[in-house]
ChimeraX commands (.cxc) that place a marker at each C-alpha (Angstrom):
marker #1 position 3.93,-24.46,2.24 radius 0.5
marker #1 position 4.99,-22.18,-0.72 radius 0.5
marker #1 position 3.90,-18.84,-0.67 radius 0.5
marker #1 position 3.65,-16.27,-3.85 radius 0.5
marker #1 position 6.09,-13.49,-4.12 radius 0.5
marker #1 position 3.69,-11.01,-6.00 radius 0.5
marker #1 position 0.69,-12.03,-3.33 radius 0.5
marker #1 position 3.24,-11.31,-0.29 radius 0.5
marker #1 position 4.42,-8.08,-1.78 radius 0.5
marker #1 position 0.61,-6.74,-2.72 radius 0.5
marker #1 position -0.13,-7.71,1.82 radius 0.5
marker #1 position 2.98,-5.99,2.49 radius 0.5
marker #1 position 2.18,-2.55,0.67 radius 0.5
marker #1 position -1.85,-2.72,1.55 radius 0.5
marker #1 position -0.43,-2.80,5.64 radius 0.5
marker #1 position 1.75,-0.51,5.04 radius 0.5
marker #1 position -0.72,1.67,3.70 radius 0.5
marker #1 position -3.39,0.46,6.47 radius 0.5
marker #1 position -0.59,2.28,8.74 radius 0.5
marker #1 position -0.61,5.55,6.91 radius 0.5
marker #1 position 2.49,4.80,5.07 radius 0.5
marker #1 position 2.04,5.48,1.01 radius 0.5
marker #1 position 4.57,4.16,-1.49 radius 0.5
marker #1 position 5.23,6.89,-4.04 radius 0.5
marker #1 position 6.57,3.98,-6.14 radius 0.5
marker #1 position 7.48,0.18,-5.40 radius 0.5
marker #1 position 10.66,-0.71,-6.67 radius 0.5
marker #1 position 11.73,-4.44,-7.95 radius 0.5
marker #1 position 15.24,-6.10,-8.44 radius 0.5
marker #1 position 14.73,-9.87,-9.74 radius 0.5
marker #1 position 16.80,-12.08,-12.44 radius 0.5
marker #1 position 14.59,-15.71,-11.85 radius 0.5
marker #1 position 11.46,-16.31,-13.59 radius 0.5
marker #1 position 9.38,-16.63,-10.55 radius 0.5
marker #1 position 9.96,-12.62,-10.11 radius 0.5
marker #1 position 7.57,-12.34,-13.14 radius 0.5
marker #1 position 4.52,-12.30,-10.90 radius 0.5
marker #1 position 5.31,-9.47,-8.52 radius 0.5
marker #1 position 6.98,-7.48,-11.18 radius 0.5
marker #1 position 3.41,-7.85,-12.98 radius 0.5
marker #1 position 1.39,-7.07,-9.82 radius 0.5
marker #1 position 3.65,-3.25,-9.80 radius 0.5
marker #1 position 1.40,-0.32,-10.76 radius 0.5
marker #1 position 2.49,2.34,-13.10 radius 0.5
marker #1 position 4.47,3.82,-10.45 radius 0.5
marker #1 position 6.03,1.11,-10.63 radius 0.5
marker #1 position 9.51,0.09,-11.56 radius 0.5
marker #1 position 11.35,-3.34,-12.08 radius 0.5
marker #1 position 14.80,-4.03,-13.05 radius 0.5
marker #1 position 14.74,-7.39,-14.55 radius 0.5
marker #1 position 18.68,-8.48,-14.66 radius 0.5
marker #1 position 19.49,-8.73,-18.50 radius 0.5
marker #1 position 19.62,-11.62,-20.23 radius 0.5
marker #1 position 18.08,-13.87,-17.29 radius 0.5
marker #1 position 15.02,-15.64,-16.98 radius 0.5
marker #1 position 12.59,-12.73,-16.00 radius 0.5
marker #1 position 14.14,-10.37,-18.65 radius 0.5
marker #1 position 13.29,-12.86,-20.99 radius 0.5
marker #1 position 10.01,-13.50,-19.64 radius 0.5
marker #1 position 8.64,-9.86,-19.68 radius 0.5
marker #1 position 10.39,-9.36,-23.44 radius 0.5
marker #1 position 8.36,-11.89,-24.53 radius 0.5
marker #1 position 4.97,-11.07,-22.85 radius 0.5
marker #1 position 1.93,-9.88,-25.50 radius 0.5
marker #1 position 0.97,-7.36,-22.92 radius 0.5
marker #1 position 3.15,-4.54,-21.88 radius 0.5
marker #1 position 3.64,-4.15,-18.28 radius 0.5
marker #1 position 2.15,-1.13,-16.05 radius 0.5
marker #1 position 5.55,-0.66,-14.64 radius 0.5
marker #1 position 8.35,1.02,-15.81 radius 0.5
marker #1 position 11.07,-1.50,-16.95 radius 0.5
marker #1 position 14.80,-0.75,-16.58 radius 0.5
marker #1 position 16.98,-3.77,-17.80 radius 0.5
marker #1 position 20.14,-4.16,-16.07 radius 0.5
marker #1 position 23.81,-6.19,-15.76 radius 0.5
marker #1 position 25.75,-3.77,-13.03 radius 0.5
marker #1 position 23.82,-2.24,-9.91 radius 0.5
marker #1 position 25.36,0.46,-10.34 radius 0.5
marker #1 position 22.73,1.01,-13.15 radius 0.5
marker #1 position 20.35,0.42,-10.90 radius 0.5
marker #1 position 21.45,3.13,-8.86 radius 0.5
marker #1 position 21.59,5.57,-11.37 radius 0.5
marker #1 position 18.15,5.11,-12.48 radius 0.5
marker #1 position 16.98,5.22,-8.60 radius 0.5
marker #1 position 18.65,8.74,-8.70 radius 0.5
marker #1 position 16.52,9.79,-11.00 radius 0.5
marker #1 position 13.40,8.57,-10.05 radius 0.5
marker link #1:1,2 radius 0.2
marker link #1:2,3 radius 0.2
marker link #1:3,4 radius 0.2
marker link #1:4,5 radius 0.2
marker link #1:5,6 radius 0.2
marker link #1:6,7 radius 0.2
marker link #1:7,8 radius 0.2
marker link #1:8,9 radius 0.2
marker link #1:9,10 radius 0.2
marker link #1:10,11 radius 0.2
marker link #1:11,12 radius 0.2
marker link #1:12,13 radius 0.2
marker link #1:13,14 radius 0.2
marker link #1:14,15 radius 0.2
marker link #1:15,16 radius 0.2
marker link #1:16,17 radius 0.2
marker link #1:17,18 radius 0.2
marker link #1:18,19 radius 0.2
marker link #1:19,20 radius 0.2
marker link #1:20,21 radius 0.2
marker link #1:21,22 radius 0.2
marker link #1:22,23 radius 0.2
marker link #1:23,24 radius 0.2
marker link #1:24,25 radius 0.2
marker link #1:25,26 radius 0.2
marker link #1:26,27 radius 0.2
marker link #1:27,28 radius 0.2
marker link #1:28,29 radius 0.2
marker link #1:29,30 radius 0.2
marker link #1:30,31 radius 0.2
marker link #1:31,32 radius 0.2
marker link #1:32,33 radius 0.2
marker link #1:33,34 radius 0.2
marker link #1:34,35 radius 0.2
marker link #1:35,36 radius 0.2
marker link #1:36,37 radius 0.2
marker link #1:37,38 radius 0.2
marker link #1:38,39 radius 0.2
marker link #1:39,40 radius 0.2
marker link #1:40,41 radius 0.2
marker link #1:41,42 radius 0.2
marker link #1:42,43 radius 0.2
marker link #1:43,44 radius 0.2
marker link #1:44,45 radius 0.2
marker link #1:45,46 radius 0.2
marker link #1:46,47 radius 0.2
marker link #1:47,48 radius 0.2
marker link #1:48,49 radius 0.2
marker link #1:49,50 radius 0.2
marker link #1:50,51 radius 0.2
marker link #1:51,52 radius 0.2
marker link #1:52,53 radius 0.2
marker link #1:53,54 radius 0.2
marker link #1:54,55 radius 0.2
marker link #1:55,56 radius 0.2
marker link #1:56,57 radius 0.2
marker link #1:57,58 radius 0.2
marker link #1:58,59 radius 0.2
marker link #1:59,60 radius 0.2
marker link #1:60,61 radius 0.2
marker link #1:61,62 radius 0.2
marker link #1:62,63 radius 0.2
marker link #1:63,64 radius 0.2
marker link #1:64,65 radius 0.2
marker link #1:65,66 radius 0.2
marker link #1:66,67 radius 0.2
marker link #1:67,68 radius 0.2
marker link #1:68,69 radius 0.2
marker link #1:69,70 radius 0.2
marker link #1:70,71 radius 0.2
marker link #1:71,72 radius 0.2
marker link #1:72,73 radius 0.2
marker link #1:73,74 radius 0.2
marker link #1:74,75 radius 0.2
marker link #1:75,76 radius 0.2
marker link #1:76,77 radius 0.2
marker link #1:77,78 radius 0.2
marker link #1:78,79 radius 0.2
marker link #1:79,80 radius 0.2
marker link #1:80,81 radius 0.2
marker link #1:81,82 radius 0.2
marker link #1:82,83 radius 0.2
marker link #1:83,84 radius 0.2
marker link #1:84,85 radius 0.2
marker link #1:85,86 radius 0.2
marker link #1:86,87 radius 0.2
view
């Protein structure tokens, strides 16, 4: 059985929150197209770092719609890191 990525994420942040525990912000890393559904279930606290030049940056540069989240392209992590700092 295959399960959804974006559907697995929304469960995990609604328990956590359930707990008492309240994202400021969910953060997502992805490169594959399939990481275009949970990167499209993100609020606009949101942010996703689609890899550049891979399948999801492609995707989401091509969508009609502009995403809630916040997107940050990225090739090195330590990009990713440096936006993190920041957030």
């Amino acid at each position: 059985m295959s399960h959804c990525t974006g559907q697995i994420l929304e469960e995990h942040v609604e328990e956590e929150r359930t707990r008492g525990n309240e994202f400021g912000s969910v953060i997502y890393v992805g490169d594959g197209s399939n990481d275009l559904c949970p990167a499209l279930r993100l609020d606009d606290n949101g942010v996703v770092f689609p890899r550049q030049n891979f399948s999801l940056d492609r995707r989401i540069r091509g969508l009609t719609t502009p995403m809630k989240a916040r997107v940050e392209p990225w090739n090195c992590a330590s990009q990713i890191l440096e936006t993190l700092k920041t957030l």
